[in-house]
N, C-alpha and C positions, 0 to 999 in steps of 0.2 A: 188263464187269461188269453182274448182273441187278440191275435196280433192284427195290426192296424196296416194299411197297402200305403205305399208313401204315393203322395202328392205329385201331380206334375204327369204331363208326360207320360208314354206307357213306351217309348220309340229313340230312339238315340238321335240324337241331331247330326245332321247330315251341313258340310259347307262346301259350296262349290266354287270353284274360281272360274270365272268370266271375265273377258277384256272391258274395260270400261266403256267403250261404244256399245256394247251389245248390251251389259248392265242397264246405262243411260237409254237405249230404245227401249232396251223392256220396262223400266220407272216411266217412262212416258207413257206407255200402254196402258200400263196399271194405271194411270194417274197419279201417281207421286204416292201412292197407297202403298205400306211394305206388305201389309196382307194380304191384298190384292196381288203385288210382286210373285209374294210366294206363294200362291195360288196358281200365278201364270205360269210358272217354272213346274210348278208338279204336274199342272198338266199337259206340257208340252213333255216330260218325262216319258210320263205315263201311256201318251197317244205314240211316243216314237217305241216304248214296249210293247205294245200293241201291236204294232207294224209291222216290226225287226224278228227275225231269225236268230238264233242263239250266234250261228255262224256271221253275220252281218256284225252284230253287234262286235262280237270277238274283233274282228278288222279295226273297231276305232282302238283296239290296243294293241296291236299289230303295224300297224297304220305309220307312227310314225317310225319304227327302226325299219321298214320297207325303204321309206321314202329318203331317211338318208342314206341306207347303203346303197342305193339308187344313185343320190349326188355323189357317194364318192365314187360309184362306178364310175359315171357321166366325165367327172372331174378327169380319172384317171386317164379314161379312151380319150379327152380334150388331151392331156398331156404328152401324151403316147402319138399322137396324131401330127400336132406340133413340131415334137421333136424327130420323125421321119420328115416334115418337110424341109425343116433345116437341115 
């Protein structure tokens, strides 16, 4: 007996979280169209793969524990600074 391929899809669904202003400008884009939407999204994906360097990309996960141990440096040399001129 030939076993049968199921239905649907061949790719796992991906979801992404976006602020609602940028969501709402890109629904604008598209014209209020979600397939459209999701079209626009794969291919702004796709053209920043294209661009980016393995190393580049790696930075947007790096990116933000940079940035706050940055502010708590910041924070600390604010404090430290403070309390010599009292």
């Amino acid at each position: 007996m030939a076993r049968r391929k199921k239905a649907g899809p061949k790719y796992k669904k991906i979801s992404l979280s976006v602020p609602k202003s940028t969501y709402y400008i890109l629904l604008g884009i598209a014209q209020g169209d979600e397939k459209k939407l999701n079209k626009l999204i794969r291919g702004i994906i796709e053209d920043k793969f294209a661009e980016s360097t393995v190393e580049e990309l790696q930075m947007y996960i790096a990116k933000p524990e940079r940035e706050t141990e940055e502010k708590e440096e910041a924070v600390e040399e604010q404090m430290e600074e403070q309390a010599q001129t009292e």
